[in-house]
ZADO-1210 file (C-alpha; in nm, 4 decimals, padded with zeros to 6 digits):
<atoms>
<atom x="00.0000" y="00.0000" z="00.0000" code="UNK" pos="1"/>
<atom x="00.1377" y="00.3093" z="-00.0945" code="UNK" pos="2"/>
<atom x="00.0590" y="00.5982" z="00.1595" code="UNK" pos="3"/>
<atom x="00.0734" y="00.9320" z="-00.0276" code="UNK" pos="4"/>
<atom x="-00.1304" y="00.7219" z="-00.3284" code="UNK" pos="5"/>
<atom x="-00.4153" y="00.7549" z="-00.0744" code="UNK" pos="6"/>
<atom x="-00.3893" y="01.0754" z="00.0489" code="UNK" pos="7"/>
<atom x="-00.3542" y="01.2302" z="-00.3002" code="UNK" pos="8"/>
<atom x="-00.6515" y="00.9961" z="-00.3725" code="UNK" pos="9"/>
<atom x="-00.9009" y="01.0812" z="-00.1582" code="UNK" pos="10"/>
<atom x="-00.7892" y="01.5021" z="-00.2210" code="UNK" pos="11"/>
<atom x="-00.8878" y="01.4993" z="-00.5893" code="UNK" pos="12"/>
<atom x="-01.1738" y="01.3072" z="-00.5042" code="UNK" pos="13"/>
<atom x="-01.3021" y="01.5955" z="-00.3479" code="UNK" pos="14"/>
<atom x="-01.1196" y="01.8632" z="-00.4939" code="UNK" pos="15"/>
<atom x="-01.3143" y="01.7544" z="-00.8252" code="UNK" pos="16"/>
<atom x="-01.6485" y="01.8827" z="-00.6427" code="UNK" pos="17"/>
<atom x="-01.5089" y="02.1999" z="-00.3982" code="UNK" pos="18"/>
<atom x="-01.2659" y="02.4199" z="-00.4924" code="UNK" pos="19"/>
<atom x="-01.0842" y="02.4288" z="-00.1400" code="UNK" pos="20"/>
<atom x="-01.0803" y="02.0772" z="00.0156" code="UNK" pos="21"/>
<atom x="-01.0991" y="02.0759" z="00.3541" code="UNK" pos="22"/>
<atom x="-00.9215" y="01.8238" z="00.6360" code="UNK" pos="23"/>
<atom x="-01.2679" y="01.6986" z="00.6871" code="UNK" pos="24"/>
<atom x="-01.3668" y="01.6092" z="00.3592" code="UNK" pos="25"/>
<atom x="-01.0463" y="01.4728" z="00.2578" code="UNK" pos="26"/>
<atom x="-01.1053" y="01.2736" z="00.5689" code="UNK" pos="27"/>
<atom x="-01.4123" y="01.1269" z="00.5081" code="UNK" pos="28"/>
<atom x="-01.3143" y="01.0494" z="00.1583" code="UNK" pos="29"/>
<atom x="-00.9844" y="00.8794" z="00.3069" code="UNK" pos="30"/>
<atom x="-01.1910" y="00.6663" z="00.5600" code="UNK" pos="31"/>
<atom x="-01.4447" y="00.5214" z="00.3041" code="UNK" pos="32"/>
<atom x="-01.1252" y="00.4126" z="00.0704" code="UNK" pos="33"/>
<atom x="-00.9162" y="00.2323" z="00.4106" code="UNK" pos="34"/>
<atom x="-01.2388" y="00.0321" z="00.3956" code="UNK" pos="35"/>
<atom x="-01.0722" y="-00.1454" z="00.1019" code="UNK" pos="36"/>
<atom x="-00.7907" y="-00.2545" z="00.2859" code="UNK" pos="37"/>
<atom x="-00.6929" y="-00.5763" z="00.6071" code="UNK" pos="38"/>
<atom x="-00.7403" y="-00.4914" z="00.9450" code="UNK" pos="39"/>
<atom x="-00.3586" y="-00.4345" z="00.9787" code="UNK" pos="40"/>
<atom x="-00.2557" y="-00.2341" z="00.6662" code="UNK" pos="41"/>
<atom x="-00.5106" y="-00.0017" z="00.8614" code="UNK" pos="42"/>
<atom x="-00.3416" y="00.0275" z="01.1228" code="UNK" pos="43"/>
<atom x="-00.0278" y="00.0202" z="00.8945" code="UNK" pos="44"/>
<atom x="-00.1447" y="00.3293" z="00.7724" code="UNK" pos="45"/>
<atom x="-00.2625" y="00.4929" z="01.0672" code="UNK" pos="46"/>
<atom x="00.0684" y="00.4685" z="01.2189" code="UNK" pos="47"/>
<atom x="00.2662" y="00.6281" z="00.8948" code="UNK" pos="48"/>
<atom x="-00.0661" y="00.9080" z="00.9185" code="UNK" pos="49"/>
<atom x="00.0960" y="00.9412" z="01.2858" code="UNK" pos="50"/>
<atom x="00.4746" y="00.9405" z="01.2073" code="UNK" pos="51"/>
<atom x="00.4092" y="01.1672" z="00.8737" code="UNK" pos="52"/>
<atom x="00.2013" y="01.4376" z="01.1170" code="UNK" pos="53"/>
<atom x="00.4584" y="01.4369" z="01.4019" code="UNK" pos="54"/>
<atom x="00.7370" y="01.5389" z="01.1475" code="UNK" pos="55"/>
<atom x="00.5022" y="01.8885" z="01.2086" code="UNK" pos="56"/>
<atom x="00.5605" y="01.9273" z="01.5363" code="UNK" pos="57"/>
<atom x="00.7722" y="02.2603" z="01.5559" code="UNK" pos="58"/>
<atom x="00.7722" y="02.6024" z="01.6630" code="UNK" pos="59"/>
<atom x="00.7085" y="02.7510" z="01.3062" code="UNK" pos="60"/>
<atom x="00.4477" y="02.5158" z="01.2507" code="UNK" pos="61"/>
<atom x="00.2395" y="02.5783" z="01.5741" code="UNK" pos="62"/>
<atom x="00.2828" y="02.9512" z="01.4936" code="UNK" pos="63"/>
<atom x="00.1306" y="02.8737" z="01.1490" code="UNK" pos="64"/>
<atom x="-00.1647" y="02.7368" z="01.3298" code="UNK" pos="65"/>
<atom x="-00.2125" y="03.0280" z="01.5243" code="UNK" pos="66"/>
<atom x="-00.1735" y="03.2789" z="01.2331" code="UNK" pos="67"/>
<atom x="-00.4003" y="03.0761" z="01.0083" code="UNK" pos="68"/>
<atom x="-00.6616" y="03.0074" z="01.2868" code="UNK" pos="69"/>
<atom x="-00.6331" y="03.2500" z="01.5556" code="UNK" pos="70"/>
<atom x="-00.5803" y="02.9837" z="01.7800" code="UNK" pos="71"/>
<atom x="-00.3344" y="02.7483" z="01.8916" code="UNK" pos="72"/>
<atom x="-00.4441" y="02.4992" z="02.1344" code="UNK" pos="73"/>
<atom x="-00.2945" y="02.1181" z="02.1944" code="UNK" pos="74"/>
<atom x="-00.6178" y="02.0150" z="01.9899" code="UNK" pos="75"/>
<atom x="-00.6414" y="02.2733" z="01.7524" code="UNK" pos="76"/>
<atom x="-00.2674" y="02.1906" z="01.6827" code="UNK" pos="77"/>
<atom x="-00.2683" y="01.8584" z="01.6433" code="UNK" pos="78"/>
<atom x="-00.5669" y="01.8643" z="01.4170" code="UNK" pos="79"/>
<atom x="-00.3684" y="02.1203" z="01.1999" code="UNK" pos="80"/>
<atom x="-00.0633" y="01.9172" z="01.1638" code="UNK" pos="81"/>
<atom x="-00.2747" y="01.6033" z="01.0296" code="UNK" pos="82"/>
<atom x="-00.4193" y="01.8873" z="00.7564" code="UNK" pos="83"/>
<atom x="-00.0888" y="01.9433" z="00.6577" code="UNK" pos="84"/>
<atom x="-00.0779" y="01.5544" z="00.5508" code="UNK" pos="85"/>
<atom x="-00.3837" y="01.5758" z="00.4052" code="UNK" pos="86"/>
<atom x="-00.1622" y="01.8334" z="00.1937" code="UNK" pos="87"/>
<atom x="-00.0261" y="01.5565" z="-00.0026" code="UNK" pos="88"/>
<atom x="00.3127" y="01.4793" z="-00.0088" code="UNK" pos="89"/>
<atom x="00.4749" y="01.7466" z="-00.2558" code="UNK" pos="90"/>
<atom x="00.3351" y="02.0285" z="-00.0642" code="UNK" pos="91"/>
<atom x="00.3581" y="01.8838" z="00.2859" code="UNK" pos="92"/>
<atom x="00.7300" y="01.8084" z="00.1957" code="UNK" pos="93"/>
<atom x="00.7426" y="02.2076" z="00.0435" code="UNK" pos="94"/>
<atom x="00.6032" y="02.3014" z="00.3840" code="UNK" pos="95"/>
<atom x="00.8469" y="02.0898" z="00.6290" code="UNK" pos="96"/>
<atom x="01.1586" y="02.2472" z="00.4328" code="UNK" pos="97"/>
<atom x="01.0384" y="02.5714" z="00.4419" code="UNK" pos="98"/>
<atom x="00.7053" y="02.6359" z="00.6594" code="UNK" pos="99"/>
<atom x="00.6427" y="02.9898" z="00.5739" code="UNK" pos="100"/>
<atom x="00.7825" y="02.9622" z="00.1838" code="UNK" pos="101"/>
<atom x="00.5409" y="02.6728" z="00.1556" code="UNK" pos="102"/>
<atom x="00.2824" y="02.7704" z="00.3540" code="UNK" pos="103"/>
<atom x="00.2781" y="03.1336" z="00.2143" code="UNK" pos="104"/>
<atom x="00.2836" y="02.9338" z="-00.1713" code="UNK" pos="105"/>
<atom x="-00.0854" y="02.7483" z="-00.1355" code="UNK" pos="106"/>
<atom x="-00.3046" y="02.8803" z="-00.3095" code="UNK" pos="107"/>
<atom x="-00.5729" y="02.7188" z="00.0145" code="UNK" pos="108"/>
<atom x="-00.3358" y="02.9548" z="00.2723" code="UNK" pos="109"/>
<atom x="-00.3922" y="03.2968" z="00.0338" code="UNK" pos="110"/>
<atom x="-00.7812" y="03.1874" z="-00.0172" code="UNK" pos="111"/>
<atom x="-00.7552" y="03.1634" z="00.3802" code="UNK" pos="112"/>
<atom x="-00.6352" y="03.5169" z="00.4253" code="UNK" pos="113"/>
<atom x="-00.8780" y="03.6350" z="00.1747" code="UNK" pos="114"/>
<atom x="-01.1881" y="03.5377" z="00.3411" code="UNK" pos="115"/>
<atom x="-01.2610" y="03.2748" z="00.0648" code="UNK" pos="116"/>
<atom x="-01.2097" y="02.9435" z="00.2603" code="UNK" pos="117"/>
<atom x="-01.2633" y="02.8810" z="00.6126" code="UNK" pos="118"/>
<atom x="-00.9486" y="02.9582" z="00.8469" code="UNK" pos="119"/>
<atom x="-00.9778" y="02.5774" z="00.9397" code="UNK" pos="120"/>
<atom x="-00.9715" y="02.4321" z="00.5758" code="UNK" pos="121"/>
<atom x="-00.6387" y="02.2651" z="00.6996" code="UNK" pos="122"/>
<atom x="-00.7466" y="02.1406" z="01.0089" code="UNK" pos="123"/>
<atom x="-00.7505" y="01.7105" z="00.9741" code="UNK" pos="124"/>
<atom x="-00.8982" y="01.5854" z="01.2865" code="UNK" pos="125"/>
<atom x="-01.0888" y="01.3394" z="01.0584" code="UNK" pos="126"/>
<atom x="-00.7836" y="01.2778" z="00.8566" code="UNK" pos="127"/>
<atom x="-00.6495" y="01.1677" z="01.2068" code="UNK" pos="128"/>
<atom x="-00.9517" y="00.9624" z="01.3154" code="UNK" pos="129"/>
<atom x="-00.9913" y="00.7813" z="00.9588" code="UNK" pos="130"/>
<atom x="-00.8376" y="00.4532" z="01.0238" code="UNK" pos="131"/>
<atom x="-00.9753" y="00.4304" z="01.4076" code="UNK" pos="132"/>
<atom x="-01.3303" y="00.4751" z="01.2376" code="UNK" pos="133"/>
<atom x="-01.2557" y="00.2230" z="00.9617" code="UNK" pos="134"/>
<atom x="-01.1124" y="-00.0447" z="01.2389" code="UNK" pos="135"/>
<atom x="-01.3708" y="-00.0312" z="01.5039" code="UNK" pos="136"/>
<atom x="-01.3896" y="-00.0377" z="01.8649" code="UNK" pos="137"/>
<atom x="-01.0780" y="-00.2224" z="01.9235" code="UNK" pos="138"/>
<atom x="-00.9006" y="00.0847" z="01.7204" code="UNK" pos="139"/>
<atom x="-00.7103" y="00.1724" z="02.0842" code="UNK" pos="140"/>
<atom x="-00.6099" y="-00.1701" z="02.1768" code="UNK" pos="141"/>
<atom x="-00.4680" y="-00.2993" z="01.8825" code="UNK" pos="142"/>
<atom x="-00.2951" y="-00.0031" z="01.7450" code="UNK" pos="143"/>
<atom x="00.0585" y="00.0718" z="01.8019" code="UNK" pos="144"/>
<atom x="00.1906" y="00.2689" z="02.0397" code="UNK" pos="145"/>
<atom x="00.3988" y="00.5830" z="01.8947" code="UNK" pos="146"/>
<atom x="00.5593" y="00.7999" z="02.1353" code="UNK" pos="147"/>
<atom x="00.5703" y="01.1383" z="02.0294" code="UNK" pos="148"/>
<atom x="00.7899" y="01.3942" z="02.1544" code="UNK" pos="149"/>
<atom x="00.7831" y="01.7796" z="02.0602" code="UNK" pos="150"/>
<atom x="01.0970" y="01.8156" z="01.8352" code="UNK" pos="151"/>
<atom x="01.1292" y="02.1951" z="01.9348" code="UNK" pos="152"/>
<atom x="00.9713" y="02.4221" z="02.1588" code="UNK" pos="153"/>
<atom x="00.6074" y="02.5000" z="02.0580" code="UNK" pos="154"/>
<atom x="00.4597" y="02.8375" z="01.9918" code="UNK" pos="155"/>
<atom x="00.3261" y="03.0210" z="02.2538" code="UNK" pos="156"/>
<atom x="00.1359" y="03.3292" z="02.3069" code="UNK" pos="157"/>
<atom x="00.4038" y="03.5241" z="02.4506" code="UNK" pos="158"/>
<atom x="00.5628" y="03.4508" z="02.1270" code="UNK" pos="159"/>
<atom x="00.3705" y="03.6347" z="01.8705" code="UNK" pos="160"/>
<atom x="00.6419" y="03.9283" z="01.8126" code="UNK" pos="161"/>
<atom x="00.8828" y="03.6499" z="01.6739" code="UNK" pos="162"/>
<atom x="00.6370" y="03.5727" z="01.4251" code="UNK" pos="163"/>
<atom x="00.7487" y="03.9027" z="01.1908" code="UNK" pos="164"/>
<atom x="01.0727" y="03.7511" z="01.1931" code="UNK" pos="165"/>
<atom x="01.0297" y="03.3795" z="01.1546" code="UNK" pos="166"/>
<atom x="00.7521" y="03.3600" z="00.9194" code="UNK" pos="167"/>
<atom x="00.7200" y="03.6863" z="00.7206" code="UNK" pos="168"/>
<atom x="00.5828" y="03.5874" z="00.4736" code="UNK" pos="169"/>
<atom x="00.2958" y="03.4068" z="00.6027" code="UNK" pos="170"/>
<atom x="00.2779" y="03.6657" z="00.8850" code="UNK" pos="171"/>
<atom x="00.1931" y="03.9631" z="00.5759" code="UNK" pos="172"/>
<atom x="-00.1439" y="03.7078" z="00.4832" code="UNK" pos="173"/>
<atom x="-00.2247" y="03.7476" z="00.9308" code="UNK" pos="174"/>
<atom x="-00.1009" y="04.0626" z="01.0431" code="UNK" pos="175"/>
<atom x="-00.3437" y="04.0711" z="01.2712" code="UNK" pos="176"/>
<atom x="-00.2113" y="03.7970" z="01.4766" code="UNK" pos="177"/>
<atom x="00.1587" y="03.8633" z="01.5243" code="UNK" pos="178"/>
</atoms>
């Protein structure tokens, strides 16, 4: 099973009826194709979804989340850095080498900032719960265990002047919030 196949599946599935897929869509869409697959390439998958998401956990990404949805929150952050999967790969790989570069290129970021798509179009909470709703109740039993560790410090409110600095570019879509 190829990972990003299904991601990048499942977003022009419903790109080809919205014009700004959101985490939630993209998540439904992902669920109903896992229902394809064994009991363990599900949880095969889920843990990859769980490795890819916590290769998000930084500083400049949390501060993303806060720019892009006024909030930033344990939750709220966590559900932003499964959107960022639900990127597909090239631009979630664009984004991890260069979060305000690639977050300030998507086109979905600039409709954002515009008013044109909801400031939580790249939040994935039900990218995240896909493969537990696919599995079933034992979903917490069975799955594997993946410790995961903030790689850097996270963003906090006290924080917000650095965000000029760090992430200009995104920062001139939020000015608002830094």
């Amino acid at each position: 099973m190829e990972f990003w196949e299904l991601i990048a599946e499942a977003r022009a599935e419903v790109a080809r009826t919205v014009e700004w897929p959101s985490g939630m869509q993209i998540g439904d869409t992902l669920a109903w194709h896992l229902h394809r697959f064994k009991p363990v390439e599900v949880l095969e998958f889920d843990l990859w979804l769980r490795g890819q998401a916590s290769l998000a956990d930084r500083w400049e990404m949390s501060a993303a989340c806060y720019l892009i949805c006024g909030i930033v929150s344990e939750d709220n952050f966590s559900e932003f850095r499964f959107g960022l999967v639900g990127l597909g790969e090239d631009d979630f790989r664009a984004v991890l080498g260069d979060p305000d570069a690639g977050l300030a290129g998507l086109p979905t970021v600039e409709a954002m900032a515009e008013g044109h798509a909801s400031p939580f179009t790249l939040h994935g909470e039900r990218i995240r719960s896909a493969p537990s709703v696919v599995y079933g109740h034992h979903y917490l039993v069975d799955r594997a265990e993946f410790a995961r560790e903030p790689t850097t410090p996270r963003f906090e409110p006290a924080d917000a002047p650095d965000i000029a600095i760090r992430l200009p570019r995104l920062h001139e879509f939020f000015p608002d919030r830094g």
